[in-house]
C-alpha positions as CSV (number, residue, x, y, z in Angstrom):
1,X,14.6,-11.8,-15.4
2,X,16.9,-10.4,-12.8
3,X,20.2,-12.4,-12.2
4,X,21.2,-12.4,-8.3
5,X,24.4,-10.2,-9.0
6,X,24.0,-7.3,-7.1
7,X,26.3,-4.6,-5.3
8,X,24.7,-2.3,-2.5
9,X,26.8,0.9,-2.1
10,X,26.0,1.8,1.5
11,X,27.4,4.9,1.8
12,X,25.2,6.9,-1.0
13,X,22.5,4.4,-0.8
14,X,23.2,3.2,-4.5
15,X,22.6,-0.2,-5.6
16,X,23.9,-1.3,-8.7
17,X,22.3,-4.6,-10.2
18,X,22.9,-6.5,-12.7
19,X,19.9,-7.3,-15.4
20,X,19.9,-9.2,-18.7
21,X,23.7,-8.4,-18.9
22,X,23.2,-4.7,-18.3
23,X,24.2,-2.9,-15.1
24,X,21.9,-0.8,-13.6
25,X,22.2,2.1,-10.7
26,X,19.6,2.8,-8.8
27,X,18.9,5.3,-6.0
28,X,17.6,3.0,-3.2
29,X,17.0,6.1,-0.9
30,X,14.5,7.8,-3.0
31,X,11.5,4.1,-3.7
32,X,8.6,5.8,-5.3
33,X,5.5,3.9,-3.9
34,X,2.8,3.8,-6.5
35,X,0.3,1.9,-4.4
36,X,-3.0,2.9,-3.0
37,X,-3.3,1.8,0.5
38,X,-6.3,0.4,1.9
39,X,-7.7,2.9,4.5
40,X,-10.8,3.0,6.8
41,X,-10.2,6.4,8.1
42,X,-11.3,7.8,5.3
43,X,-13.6,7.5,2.0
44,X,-11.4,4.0,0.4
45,X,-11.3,3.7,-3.4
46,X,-13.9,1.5,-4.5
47,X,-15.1,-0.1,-7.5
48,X,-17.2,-3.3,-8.7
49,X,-20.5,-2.4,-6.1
50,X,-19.4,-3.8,-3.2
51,X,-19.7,-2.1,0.1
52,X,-16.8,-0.5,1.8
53,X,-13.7,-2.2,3.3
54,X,-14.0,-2.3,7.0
55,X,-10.9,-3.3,9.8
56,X,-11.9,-3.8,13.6
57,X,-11.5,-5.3,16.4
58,X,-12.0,-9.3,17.3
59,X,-14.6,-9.5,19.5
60,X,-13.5,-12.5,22.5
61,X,-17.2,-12.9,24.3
62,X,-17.6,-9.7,24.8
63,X,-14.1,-8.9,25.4
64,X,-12.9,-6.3,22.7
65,X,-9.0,-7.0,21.4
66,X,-8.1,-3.0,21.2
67,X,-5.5,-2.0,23.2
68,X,-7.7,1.4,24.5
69,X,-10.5,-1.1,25.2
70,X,-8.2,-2.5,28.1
71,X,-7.2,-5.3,26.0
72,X,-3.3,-6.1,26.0
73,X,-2.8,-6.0,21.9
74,X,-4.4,-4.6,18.6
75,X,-6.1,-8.2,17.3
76,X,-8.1,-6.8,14.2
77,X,-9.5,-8.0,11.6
78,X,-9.6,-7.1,7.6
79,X,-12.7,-7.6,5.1
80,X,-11.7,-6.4,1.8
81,X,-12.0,-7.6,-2.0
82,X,-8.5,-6.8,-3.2
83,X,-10.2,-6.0,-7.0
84,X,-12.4,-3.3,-5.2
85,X,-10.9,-2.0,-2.4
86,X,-6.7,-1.4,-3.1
87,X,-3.7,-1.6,-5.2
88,X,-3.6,-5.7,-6.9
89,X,-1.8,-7.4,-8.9
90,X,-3.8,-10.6,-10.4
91,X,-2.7,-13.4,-13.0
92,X,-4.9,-15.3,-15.4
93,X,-6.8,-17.1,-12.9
94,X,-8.4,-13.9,-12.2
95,X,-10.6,-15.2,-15.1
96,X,-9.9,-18.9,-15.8
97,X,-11.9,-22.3,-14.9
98,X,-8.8,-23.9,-13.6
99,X,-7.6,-22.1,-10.4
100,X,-4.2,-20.0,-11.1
101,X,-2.6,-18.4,-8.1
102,X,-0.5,-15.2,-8.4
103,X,1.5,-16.3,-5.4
104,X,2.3,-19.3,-7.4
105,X,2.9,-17.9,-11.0
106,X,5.0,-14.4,-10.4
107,X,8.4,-15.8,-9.4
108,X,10.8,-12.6,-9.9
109,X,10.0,-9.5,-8.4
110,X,11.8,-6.5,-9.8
111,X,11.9,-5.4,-13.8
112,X,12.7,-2.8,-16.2
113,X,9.8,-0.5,-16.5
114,X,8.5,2.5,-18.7
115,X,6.4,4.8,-16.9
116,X,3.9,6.7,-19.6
117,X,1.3,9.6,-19.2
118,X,-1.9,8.7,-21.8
119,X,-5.0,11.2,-21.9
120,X,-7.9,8.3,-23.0
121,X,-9.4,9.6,-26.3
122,X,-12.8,9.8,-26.5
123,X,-14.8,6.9,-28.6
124,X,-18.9,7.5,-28.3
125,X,-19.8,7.3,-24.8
126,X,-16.2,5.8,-23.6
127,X,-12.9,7.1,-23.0
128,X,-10.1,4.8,-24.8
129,X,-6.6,3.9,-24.6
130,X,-5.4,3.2,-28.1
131,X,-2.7,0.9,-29.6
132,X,-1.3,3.8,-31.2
133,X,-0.9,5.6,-28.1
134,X,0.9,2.9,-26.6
135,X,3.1,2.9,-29.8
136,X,3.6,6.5,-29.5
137,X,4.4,6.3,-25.7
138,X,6.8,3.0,-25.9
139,X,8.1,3.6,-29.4
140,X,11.7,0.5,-30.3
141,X,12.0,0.6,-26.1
142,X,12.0,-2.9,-24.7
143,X,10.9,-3.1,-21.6
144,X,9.5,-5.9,-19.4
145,X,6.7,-3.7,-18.0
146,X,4.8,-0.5,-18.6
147,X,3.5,1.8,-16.3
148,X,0.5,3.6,-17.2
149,X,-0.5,7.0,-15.8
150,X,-4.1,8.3,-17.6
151,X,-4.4,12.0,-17.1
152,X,-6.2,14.1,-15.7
153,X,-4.4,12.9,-12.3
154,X,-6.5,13.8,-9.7
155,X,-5.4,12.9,-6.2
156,X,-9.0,12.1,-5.8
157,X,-8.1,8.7,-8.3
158,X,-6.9,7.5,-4.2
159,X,-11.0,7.8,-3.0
160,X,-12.7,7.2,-6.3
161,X,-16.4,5.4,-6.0
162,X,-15.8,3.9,-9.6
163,X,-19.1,1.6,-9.7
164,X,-21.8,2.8,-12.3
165,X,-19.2,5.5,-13.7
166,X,-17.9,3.7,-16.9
167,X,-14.2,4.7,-16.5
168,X,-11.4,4.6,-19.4
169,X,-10.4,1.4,-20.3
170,X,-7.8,-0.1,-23.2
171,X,-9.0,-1.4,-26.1
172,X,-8.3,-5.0,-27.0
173,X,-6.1,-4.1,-29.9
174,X,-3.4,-1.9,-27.2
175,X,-3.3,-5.2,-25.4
176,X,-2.6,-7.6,-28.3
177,X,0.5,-4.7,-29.1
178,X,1.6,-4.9,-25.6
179,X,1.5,-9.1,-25.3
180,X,3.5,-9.2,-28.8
181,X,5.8,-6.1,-27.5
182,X,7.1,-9.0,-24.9
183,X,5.2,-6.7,-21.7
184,X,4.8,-9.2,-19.1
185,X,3.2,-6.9,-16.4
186,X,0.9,-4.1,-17.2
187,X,0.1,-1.5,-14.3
188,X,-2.5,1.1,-14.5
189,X,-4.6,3.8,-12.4
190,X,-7.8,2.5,-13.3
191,X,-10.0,-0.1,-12.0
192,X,-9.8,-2.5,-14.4
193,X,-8.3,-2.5,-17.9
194,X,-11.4,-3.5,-19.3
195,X,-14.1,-1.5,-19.9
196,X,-16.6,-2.1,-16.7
197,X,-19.6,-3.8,-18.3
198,X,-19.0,-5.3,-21.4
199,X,-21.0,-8.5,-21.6
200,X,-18.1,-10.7,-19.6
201,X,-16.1,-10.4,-22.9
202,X,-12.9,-9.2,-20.7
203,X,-11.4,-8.7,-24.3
204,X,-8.4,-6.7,-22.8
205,X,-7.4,-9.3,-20.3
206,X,-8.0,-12.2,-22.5
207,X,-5.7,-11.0,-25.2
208,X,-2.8,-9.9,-22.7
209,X,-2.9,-13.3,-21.0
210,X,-3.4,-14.7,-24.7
211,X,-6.1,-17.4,-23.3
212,X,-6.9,-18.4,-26.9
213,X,-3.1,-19.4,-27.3
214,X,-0.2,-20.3,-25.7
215,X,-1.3,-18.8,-21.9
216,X,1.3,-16.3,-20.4
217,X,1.1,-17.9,-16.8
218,X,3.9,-15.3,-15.7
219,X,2.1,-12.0,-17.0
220,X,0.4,-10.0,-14.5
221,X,-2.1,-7.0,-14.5
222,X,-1.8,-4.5,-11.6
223,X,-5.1,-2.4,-11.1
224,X,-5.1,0.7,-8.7
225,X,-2.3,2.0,-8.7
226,X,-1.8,5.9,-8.5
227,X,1.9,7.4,-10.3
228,X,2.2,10.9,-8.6
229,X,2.5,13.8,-11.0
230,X,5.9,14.7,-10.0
231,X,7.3,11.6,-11.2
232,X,8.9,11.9,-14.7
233,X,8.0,9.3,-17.7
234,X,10.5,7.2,-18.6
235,X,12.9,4.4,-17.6
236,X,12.2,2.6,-13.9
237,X,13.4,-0.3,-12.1
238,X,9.9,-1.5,-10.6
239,X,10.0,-3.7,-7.7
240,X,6.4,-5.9,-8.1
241,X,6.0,-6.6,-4.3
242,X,2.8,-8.6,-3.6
243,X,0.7,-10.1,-0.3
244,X,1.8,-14.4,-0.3
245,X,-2.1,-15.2,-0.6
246,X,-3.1,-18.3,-2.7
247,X,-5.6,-16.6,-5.0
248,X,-6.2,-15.2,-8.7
249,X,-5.6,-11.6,-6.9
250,X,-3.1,-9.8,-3.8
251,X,-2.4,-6.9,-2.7
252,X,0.1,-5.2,-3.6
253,X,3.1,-2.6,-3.3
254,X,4.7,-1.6,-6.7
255,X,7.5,0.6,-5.9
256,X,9.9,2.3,-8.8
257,X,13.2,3.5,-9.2
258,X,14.7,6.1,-11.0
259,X,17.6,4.6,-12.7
260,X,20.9,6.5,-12.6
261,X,22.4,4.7,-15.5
């Protein structure tokens, strides 16, 4: 958790913040924004068989509310699953009876954060992510979220049509590691951390929420996201930003940091 003792350094842009007793620079010029947007303009990422995303204008009887229609403002509206369509960030109701809402149950916002590259190994059909390459990757670091970049990264991973295409996914023993590492928030450029059909068993996101235990309300999976390949593994401050909508899932802008020190 992030205590409110902060400095902001205005005339280099650094902000130096102080974090479980530590004191960390940051360079608040430089935000790396590992979001996918949502984007009608072009081919969207998609995943789960559901159509396309689609934004447009309200429609007043017949009187159209876009701006080059003669109208006096932009009125649009959005229909979009934030699980298929764009960078989310969901908590344990995403798969619970009883209704949990992310807006509810992530409280802080920014954390200490280990990006890591991961080529899925090959498993029969499937492409894995192991608990050994997640030891391998995180090693005695303790950090309160990993970031994980899969390789190859494609910039097509922003327009993906992932239904019917069985993409990599971790296996249930990587997540059990991660949950008794003390990782509260997992990110990843896929479209789920499960594999895509497995018999609603959802064994990854099961054991990182720990829903046969003690539930970890304040854990939080981010699907989606897309970690360009200029950015460096390592040590991040991650700001978690995310939509205030009462619902298992929002979308969401995960931003990093470099830390200086």
């Amino acid at each position: 958790m992030c205590t409110n003792k902060k400095e902001l350094i205005l005339g280099n842009m650094k902000a130096i913040i102080e974090y479980n007793s530590r004191k960390i620079t940051i360079d608040v010029s430089e935000p790396i924004d590992i979001s996918i947007a949502l984007d009608v303009s072009k081919e969207n990422v998609n995943a789960w068989y559901v159509g396309a995303p689609k934004i447009f204008p309200v429609d007043f009887d017949g009187e159209i509310a876009k701006v080059s229609e003669g109208a006096v403002v932009n009125f649009n509206n959005i229909h979009f699953n934030p699980h298929a369509h764009i960078t989310h960030t969901e908590c344990v109701g995403h798969i619970t009876e009883e209704f949990h809402s992310i807006n509810q149950n992530l409280k802080h916002y920014f954390f200490v954060a280990e990006v890591v590259t991961v080529a899925p190994e090959s498993s029969g059909k499937d492409f894995v992510i192991s608990e050994k390459q997640l030891k391998t990757a995180l090693r005695n670091k303790k950090r309160d979220a990993i970031v994980i970049r899969t390789i190859p990264n494609l910039k097509e991973k922003k327009s993906m049509q992932y239904s019917n295409t069985n993409p990599p996914y971790l296996l249930e023993e990587a997540a059990i590691y991660l949950r008794e590492k003390g990782i509260k928030h997992l990110l990843i450029d896929l479209p789920s951390v499960d594999k895509e059909k497995d018999g609603g068993q959802l064994l990854v996101h099961n054991a990182f929420w720990n829903t046969a235990g003690i539930v970890r309300l304040d854990a939080t999976i981010t699907e989606f996201i897309y970690v360009p390949n200029a950015v460096e593994d390592g040590e991040y401050l991650l700001n978690l930003m995310i939509a205030p909508f009462e619902n298992d899932a929002t979308p969401s802008k995960p931003v990093l940091y470099k830390i200086i020190k």
